[in-house]
mmCIF file of the protein (N, C-alpha, C, O) and its ligand, coordinates in Angstrom:
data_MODEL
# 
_entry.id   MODEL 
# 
loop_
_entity.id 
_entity.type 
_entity.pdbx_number_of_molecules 
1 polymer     1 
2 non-polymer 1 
# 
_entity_poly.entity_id                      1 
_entity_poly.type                           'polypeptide(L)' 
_entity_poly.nstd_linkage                   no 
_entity_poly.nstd_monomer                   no 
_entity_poly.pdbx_seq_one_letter_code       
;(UNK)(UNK)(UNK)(UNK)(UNK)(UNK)(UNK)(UNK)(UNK)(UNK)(UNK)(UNK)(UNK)(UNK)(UNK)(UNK)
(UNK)(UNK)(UNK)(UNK)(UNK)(UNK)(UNK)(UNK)(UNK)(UNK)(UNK)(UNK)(UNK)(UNK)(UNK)(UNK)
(UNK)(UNK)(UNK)(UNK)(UNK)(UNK)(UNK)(UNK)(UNK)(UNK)(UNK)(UNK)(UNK)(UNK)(UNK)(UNK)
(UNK)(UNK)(UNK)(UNK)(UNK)
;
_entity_poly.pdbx_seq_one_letter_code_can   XXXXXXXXXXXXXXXXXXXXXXXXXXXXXXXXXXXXXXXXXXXXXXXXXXXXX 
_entity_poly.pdbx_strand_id                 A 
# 
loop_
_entity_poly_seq.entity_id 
_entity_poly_seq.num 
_entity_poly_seq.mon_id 
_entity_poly_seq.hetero 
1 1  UNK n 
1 2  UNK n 
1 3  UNK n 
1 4  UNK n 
1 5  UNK n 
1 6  UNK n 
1 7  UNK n 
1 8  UNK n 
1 9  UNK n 
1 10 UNK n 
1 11 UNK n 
1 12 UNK n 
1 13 UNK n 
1 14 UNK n 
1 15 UNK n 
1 16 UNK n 
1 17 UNK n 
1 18 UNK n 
1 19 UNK n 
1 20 UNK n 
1 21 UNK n 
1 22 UNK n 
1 23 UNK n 
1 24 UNK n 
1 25 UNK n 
1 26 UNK n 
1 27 UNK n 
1 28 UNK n 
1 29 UNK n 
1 30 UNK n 
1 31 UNK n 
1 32 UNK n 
1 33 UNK n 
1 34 UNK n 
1 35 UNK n 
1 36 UNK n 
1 37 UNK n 
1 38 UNK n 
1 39 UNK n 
1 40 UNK n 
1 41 UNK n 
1 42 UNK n 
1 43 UNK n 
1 44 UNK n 
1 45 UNK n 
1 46 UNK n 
1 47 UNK n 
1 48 UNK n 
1 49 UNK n 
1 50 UNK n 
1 51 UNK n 
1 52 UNK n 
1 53 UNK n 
# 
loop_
_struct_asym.id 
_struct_asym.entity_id 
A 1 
B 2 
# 
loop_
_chem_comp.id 
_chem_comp.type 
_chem_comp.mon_nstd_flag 
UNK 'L-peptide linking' . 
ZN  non-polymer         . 
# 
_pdbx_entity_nonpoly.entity_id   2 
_pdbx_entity_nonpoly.name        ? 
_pdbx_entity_nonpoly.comp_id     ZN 
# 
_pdbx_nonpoly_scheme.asym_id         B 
_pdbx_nonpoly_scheme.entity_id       2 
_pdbx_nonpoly_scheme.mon_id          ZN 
_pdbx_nonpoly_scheme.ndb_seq_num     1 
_pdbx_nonpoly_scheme.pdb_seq_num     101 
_pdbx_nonpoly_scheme.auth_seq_num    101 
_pdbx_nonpoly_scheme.pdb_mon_id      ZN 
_pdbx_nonpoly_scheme.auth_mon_id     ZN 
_pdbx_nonpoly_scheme.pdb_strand_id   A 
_pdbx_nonpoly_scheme.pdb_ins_code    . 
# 
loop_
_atom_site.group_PDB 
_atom_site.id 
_atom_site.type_symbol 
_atom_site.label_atom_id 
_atom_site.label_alt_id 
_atom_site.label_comp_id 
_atom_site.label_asym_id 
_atom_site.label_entity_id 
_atom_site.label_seq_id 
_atom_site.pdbx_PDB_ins_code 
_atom_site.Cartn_x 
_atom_site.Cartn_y 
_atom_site.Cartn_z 
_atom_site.occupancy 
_atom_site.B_iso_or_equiv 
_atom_site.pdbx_formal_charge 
_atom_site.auth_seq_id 
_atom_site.auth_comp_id 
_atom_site.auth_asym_id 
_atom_site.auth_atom_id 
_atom_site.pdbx_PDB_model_num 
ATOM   1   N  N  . UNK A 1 1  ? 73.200 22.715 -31.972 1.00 0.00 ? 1   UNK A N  1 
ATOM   2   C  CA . UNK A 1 1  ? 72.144 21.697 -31.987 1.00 0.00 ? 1   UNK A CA 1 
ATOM   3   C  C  . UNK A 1 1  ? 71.583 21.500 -30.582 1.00 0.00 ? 1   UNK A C  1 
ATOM   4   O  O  . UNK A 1 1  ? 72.322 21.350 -29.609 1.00 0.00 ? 1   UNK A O  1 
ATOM   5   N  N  . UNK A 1 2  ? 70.122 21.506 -30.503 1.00 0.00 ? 2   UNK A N  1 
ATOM   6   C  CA . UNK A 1 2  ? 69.634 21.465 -29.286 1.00 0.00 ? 2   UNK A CA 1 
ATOM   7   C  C  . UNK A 1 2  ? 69.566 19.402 -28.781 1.00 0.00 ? 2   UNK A C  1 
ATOM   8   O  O  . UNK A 1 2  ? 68.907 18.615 -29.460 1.00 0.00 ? 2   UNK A O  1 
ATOM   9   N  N  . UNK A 1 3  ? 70.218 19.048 -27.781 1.00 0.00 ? 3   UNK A N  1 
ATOM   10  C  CA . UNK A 1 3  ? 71.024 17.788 -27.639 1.00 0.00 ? 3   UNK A CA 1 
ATOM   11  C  C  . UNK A 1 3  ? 69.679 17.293 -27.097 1.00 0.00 ? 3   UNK A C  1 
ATOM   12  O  O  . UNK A 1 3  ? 69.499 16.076 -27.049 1.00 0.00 ? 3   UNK A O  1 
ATOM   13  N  N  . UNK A 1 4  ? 68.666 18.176 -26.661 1.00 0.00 ? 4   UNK A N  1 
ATOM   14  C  CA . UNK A 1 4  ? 67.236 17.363 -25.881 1.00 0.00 ? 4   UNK A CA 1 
ATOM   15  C  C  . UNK A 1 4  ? 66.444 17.286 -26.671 1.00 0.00 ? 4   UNK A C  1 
ATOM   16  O  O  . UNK A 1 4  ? 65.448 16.680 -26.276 1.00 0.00 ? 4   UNK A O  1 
ATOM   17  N  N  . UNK A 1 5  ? 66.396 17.677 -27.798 1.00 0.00 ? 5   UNK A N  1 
ATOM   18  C  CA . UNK A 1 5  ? 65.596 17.551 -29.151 1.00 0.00 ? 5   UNK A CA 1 
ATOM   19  C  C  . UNK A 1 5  ? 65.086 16.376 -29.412 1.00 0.00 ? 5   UNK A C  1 
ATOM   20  O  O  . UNK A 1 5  ? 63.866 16.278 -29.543 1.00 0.00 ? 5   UNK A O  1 
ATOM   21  N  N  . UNK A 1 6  ? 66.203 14.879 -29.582 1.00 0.00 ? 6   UNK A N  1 
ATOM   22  C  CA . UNK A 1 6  ? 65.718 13.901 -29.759 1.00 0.00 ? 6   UNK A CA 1 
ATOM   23  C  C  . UNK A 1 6  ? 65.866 13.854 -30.563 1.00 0.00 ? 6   UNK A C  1 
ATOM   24  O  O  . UNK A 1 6  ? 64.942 13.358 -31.207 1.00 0.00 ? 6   UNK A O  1 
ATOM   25  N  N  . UNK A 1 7  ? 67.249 14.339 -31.448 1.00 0.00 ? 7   UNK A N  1 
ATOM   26  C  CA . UNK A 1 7  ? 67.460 14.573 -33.039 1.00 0.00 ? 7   UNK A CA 1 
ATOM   27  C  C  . UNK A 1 7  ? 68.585 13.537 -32.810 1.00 0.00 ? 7   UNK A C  1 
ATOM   28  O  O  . UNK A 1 7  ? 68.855 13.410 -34.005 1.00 0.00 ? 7   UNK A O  1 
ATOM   29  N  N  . UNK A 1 8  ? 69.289 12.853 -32.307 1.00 0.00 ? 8   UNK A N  1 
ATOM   30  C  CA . UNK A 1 8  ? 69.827 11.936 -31.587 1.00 0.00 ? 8   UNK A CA 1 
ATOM   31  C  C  . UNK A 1 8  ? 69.606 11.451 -30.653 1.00 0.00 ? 8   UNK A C  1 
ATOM   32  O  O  . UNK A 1 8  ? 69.369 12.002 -29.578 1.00 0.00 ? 8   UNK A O  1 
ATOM   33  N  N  . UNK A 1 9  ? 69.659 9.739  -31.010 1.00 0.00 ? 9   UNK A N  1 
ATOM   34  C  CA . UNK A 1 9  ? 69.030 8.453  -29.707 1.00 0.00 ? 9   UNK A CA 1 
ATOM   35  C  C  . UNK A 1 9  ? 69.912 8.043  -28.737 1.00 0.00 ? 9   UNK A C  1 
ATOM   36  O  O  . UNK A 1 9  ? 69.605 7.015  -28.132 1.00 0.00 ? 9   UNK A O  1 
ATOM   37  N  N  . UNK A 1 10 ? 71.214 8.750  -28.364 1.00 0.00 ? 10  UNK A N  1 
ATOM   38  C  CA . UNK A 1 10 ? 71.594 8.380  -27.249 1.00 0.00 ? 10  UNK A CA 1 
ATOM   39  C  C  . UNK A 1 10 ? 72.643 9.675  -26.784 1.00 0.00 ? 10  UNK A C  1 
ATOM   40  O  O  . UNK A 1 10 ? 72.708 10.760 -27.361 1.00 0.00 ? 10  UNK A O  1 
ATOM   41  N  N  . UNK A 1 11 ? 73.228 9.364  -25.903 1.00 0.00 ? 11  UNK A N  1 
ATOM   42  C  CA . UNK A 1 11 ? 73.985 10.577 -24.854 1.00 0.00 ? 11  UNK A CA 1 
ATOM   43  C  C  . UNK A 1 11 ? 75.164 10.126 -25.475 1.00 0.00 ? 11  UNK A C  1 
ATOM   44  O  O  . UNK A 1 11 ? 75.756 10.855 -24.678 1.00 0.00 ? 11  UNK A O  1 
ATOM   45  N  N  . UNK A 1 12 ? 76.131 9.590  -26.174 1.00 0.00 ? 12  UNK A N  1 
ATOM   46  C  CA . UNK A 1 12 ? 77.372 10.037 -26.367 1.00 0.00 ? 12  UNK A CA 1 
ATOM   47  C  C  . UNK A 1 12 ? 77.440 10.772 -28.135 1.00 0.00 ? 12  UNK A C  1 
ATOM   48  O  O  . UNK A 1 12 ? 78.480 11.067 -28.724 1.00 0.00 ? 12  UNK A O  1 
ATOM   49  N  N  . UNK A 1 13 ? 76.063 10.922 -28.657 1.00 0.00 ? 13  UNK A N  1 
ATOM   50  C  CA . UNK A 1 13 ? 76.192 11.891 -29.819 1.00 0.00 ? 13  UNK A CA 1 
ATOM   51  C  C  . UNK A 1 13 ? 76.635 11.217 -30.871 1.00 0.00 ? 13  UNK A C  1 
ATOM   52  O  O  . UNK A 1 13 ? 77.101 11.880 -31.798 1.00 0.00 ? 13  UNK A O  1 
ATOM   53  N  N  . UNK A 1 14 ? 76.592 9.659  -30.984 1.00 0.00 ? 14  UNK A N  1 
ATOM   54  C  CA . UNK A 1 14 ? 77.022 9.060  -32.041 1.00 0.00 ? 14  UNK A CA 1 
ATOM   55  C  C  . UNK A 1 14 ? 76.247 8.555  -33.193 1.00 0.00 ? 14  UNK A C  1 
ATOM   56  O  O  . UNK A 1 14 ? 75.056 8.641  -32.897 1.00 0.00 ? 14  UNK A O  1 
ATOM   57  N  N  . UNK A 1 15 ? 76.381 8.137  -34.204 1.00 0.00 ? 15  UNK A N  1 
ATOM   58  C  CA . UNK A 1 15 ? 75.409 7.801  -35.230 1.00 0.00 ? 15  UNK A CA 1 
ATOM   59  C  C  . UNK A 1 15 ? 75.855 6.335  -35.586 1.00 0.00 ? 15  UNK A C  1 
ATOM   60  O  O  . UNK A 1 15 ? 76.901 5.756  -35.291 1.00 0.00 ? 15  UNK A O  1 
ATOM   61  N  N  . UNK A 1 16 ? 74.798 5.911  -36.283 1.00 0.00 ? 16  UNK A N  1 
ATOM   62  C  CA . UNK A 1 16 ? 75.066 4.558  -36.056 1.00 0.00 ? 16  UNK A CA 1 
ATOM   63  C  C  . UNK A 1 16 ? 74.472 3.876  -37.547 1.00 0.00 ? 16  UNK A C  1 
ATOM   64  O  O  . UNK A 1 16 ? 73.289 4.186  -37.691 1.00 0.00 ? 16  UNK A O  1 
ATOM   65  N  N  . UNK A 1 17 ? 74.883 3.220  -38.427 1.00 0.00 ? 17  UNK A N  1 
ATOM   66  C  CA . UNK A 1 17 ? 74.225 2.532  -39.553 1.00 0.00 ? 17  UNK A CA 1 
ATOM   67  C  C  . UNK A 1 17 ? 74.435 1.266  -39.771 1.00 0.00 ? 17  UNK A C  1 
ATOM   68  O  O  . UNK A 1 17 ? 75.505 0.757  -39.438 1.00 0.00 ? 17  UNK A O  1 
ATOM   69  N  N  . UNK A 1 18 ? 73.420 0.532  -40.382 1.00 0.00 ? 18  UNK A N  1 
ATOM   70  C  CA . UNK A 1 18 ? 73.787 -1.104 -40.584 1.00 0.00 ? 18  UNK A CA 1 
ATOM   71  C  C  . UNK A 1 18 ? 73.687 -1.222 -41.986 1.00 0.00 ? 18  UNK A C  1 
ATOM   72  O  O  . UNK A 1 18 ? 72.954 -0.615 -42.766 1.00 0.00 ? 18  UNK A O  1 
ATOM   73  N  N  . UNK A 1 19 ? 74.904 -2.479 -42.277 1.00 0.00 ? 19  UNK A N  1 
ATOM   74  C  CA . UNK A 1 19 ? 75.133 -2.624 -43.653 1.00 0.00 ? 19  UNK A CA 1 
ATOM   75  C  C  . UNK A 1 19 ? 73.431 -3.304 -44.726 1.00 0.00 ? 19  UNK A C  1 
ATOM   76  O  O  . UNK A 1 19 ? 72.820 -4.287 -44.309 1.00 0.00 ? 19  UNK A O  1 
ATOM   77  N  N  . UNK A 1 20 ? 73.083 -2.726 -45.723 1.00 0.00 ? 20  UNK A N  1 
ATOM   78  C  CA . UNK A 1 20 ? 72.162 -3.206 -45.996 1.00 0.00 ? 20  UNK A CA 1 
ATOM   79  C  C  . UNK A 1 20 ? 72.228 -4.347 -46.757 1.00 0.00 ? 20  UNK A C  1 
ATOM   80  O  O  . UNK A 1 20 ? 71.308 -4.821 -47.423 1.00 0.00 ? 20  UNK A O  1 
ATOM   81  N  N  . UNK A 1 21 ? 73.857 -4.973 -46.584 1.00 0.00 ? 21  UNK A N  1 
ATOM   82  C  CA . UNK A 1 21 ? 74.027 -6.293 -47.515 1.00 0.00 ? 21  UNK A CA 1 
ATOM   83  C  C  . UNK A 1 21 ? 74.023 -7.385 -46.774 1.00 0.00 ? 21  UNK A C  1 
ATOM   84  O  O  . UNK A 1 21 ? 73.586 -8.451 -47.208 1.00 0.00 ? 21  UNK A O  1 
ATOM   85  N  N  . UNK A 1 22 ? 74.593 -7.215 -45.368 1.00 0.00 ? 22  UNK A N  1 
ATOM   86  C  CA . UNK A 1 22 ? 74.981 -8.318 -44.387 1.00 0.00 ? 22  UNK A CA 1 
ATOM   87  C  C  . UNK A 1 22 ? 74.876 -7.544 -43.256 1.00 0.00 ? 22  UNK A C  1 
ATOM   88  O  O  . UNK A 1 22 ? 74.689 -6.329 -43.188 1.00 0.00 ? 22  UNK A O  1 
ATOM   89  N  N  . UNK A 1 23 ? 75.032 -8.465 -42.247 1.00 0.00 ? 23  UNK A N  1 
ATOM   90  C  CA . UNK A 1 23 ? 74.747 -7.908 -40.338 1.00 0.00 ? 23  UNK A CA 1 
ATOM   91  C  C  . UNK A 1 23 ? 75.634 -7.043 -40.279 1.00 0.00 ? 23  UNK A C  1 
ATOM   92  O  O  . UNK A 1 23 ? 75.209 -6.092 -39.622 1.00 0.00 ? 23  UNK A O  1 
ATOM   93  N  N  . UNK A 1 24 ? 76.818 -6.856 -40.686 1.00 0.00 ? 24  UNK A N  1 
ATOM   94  C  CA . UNK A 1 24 ? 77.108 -5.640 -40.289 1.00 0.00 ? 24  UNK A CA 1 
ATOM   95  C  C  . UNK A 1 24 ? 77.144 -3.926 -40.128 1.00 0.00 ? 24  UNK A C  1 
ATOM   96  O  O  . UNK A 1 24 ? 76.955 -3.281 -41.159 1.00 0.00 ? 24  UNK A O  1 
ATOM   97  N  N  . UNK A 1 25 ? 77.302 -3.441 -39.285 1.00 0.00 ? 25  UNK A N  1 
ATOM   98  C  CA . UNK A 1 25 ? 77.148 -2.081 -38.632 1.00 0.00 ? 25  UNK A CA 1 
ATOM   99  C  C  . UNK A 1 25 ? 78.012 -1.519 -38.360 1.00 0.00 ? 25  UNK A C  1 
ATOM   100 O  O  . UNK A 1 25 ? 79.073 -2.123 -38.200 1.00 0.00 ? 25  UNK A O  1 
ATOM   101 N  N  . UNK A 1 26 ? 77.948 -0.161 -38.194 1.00 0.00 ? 26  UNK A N  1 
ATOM   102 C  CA . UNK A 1 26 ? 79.262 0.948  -37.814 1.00 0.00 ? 26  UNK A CA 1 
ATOM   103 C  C  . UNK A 1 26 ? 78.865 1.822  -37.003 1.00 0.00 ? 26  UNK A C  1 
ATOM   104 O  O  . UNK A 1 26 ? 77.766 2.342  -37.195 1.00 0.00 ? 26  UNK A O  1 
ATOM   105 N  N  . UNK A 1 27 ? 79.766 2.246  -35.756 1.00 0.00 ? 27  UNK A N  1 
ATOM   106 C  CA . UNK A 1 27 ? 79.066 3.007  -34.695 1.00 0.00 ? 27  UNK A CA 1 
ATOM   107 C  C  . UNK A 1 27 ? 80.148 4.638  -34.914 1.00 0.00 ? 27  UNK A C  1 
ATOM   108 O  O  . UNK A 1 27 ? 81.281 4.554  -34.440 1.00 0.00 ? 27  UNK A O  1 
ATOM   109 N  N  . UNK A 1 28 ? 79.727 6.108  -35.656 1.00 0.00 ? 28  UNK A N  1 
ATOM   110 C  CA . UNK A 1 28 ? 80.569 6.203  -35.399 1.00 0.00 ? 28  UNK A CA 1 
ATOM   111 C  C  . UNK A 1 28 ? 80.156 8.019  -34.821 1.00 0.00 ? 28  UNK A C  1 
ATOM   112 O  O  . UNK A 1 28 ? 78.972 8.293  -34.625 1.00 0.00 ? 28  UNK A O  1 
ATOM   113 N  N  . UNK A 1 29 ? 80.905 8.762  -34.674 1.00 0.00 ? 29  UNK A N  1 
ATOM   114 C  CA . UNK A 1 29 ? 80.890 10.575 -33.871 1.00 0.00 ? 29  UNK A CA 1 
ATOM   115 C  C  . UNK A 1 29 ? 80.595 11.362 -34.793 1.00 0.00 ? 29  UNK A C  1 
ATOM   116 O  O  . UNK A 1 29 ? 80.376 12.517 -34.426 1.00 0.00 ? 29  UNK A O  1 
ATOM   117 N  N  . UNK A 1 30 ? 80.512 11.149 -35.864 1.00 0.00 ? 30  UNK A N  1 
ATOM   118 C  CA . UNK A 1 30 ? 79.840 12.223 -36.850 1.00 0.00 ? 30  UNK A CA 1 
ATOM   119 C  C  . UNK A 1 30 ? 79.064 10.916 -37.870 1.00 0.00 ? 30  UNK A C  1 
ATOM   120 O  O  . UNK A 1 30 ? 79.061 9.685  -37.838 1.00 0.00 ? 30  UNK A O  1 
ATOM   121 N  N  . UNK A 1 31 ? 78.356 12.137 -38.872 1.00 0.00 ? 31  UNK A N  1 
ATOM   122 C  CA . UNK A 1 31 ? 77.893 11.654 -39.983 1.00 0.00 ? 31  UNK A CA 1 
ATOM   123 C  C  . UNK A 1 31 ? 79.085 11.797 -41.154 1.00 0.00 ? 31  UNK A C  1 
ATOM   124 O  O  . UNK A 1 31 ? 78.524 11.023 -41.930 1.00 0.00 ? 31  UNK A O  1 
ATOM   125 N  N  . UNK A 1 32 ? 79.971 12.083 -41.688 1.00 0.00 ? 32  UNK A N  1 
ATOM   126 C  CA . UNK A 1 32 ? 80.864 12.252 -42.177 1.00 0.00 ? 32  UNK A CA 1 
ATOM   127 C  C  . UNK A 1 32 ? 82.007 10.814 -42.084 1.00 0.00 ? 32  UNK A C  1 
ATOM   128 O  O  . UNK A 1 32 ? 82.357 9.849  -42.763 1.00 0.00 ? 32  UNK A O  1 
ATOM   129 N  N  . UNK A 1 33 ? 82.222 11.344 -40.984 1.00 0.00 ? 33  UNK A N  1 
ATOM   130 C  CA . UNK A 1 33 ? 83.086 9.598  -40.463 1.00 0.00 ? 33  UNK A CA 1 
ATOM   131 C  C  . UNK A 1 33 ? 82.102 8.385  -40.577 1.00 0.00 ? 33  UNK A C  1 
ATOM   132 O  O  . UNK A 1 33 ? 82.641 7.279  -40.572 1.00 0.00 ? 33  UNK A O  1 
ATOM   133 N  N  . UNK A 1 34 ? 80.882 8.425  -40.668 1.00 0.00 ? 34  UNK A N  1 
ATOM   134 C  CA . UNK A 1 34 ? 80.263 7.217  -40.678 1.00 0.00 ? 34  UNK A CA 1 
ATOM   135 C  C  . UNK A 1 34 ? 79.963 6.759  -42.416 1.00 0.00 ? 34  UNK A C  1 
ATOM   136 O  O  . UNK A 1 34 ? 80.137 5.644  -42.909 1.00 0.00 ? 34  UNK A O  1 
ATOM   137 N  N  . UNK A 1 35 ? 79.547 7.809  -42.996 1.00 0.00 ? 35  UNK A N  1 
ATOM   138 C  CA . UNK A 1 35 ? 79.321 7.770  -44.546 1.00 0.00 ? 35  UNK A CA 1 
ATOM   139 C  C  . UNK A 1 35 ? 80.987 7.075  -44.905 1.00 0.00 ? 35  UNK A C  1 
ATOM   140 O  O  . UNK A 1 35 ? 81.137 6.074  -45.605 1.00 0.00 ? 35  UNK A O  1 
ATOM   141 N  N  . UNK A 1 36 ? 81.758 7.596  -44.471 1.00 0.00 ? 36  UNK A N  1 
ATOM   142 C  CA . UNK A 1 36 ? 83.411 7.073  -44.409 1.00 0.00 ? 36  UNK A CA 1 
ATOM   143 C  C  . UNK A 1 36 ? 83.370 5.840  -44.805 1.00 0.00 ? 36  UNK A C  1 
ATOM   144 O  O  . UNK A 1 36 ? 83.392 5.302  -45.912 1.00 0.00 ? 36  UNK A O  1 
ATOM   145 N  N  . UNK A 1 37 ? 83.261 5.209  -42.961 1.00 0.00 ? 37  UNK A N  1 
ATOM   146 C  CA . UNK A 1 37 ? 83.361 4.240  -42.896 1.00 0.00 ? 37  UNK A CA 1 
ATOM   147 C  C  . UNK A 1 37 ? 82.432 2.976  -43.910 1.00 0.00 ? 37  UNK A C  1 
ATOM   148 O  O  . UNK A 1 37 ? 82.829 1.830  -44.122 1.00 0.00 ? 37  UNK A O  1 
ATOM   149 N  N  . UNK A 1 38 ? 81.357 3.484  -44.329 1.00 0.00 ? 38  UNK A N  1 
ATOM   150 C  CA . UNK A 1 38 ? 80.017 2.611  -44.837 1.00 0.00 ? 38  UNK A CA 1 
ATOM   151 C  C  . UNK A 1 38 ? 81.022 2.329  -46.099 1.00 0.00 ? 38  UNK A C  1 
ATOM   152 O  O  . UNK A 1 38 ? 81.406 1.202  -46.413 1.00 0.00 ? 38  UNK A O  1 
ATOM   153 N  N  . UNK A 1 39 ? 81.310 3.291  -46.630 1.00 0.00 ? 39  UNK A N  1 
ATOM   154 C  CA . UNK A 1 39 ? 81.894 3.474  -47.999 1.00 0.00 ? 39  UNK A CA 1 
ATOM   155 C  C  . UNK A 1 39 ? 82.703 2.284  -48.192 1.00 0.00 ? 39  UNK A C  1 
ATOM   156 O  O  . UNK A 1 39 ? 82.622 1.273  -48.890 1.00 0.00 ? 39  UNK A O  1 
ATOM   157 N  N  . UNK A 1 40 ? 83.714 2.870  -47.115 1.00 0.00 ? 40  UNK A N  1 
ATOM   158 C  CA . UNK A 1 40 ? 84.766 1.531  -47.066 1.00 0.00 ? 40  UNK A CA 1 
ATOM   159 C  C  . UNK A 1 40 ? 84.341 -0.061 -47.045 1.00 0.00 ? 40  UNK A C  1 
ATOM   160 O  O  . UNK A 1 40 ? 84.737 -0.954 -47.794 1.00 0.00 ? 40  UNK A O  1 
ATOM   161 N  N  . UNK A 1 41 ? 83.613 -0.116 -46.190 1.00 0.00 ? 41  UNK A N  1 
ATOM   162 C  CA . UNK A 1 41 ? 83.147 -1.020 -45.925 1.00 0.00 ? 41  UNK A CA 1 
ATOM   163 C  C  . UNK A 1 41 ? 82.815 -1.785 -47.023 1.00 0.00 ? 41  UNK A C  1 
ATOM   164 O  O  . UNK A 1 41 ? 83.453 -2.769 -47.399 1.00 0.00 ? 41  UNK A O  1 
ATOM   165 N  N  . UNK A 1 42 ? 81.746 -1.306 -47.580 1.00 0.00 ? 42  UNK A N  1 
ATOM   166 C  CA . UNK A 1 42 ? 81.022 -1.759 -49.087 1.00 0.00 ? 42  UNK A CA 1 
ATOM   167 C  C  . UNK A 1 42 ? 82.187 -1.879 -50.018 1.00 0.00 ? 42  UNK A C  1 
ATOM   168 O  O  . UNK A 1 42 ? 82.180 -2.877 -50.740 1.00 0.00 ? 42  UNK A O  1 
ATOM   169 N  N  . UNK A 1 43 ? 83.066 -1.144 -50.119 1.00 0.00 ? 43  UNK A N  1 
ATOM   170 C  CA . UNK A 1 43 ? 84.192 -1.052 -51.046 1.00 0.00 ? 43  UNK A CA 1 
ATOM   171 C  C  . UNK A 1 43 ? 85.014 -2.599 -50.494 1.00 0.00 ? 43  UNK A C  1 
ATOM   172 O  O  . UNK A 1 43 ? 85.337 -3.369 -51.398 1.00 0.00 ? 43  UNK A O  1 
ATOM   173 N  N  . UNK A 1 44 ? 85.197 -2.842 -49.648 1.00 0.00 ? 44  UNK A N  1 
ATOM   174 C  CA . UNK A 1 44 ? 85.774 -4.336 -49.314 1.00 0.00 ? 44  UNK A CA 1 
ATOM   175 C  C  . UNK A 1 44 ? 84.915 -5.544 -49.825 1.00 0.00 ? 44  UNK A C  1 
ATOM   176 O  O  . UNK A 1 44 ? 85.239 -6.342 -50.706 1.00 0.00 ? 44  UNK A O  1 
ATOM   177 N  N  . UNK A 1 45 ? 83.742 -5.519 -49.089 1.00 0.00 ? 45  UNK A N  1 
ATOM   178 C  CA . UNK A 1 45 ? 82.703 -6.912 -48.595 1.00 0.00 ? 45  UNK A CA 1 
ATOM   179 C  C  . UNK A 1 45 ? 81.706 -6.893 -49.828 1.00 0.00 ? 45  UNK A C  1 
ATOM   180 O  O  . UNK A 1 45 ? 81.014 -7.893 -50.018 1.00 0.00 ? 45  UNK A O  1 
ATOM   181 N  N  . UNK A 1 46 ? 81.594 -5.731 -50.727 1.00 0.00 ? 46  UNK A N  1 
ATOM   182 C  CA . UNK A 1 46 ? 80.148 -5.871 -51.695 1.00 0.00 ? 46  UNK A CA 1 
ATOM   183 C  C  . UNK A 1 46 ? 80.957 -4.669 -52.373 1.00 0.00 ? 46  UNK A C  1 
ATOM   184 O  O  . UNK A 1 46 ? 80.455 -3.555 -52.222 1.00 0.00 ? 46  UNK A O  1 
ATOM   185 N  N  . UNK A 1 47 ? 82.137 -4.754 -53.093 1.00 0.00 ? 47  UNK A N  1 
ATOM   186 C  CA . UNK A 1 47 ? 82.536 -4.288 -54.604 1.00 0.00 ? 47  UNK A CA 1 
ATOM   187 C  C  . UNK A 1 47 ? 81.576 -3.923 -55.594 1.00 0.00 ? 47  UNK A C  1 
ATOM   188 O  O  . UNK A 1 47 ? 81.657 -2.824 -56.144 1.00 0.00 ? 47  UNK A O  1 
ATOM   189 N  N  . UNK A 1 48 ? 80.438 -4.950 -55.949 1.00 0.00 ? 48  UNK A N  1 
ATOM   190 C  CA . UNK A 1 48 ? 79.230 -4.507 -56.479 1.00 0.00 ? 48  UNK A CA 1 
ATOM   191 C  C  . UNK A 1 48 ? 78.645 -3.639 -56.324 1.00 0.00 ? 48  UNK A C  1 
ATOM   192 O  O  . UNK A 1 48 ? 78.630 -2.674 -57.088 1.00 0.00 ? 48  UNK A O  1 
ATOM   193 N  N  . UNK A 1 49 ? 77.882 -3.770 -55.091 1.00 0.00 ? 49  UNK A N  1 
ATOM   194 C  CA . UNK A 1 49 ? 77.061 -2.959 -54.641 1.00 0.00 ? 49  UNK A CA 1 
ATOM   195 C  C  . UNK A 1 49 ? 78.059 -1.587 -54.463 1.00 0.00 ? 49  UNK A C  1 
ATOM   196 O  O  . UNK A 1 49 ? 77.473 -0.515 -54.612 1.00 0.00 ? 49  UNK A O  1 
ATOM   197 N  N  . UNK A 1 50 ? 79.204 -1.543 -54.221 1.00 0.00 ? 50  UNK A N  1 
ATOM   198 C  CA . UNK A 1 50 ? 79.793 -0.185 -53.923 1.00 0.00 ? 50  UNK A CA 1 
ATOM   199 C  C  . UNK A 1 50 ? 79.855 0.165  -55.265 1.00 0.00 ? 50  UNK A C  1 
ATOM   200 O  O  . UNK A 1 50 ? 79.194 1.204  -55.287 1.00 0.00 ? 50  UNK A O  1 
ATOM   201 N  N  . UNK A 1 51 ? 80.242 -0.053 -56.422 1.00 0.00 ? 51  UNK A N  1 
ATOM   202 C  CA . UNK A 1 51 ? 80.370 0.246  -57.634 1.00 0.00 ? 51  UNK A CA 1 
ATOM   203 C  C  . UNK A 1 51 ? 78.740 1.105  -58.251 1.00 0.00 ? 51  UNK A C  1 
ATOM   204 O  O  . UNK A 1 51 ? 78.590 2.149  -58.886 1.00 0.00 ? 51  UNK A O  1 
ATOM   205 N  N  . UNK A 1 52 ? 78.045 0.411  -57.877 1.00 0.00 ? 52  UNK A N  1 
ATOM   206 C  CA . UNK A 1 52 ? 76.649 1.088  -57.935 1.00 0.00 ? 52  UNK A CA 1 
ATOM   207 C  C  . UNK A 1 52 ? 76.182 2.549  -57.451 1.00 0.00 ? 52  UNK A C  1 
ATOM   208 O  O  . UNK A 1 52 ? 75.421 3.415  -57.883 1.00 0.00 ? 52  UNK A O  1 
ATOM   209 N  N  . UNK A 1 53 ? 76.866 2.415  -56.542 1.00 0.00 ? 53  UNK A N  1 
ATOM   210 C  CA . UNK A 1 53 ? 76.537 3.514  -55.422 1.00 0.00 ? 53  UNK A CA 1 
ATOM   211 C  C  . UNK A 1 53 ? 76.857 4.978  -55.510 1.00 0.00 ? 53  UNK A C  1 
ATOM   212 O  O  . UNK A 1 53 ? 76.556 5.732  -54.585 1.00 0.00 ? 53  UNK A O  1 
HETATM 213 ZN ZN . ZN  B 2 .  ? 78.006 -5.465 -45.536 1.00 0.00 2 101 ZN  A ZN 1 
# 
């Protein structure tokens, strides 16, 4: 991946998403680990909405 591309918004290569139910967000080194984490997330705080998903 060319890193000056601008295919990523900052220098440590991380990705970053916010919960679309409540303020919270996850900062994390891949897209893989972050889909992870979202998952989880929703699976705790919005059961619903994760059930949907
Ligand atoms: Zn949330």
């Amino acid at each position: 991946m060319n890193r000056k591309g601008g295919y990523v918004s900052n220098a440590d290569d991380t990705v970053e998403r916010a919960c679309d139910h409540c303020e919270w967000h996850v900062i994390a080194e891949s897209y893989p680990e972050l889909i992870k984490r979202y998952q989880d997330h929703l699976r705790d705080e919005h059961p619903m909405a994760w059930m949907r998903s």
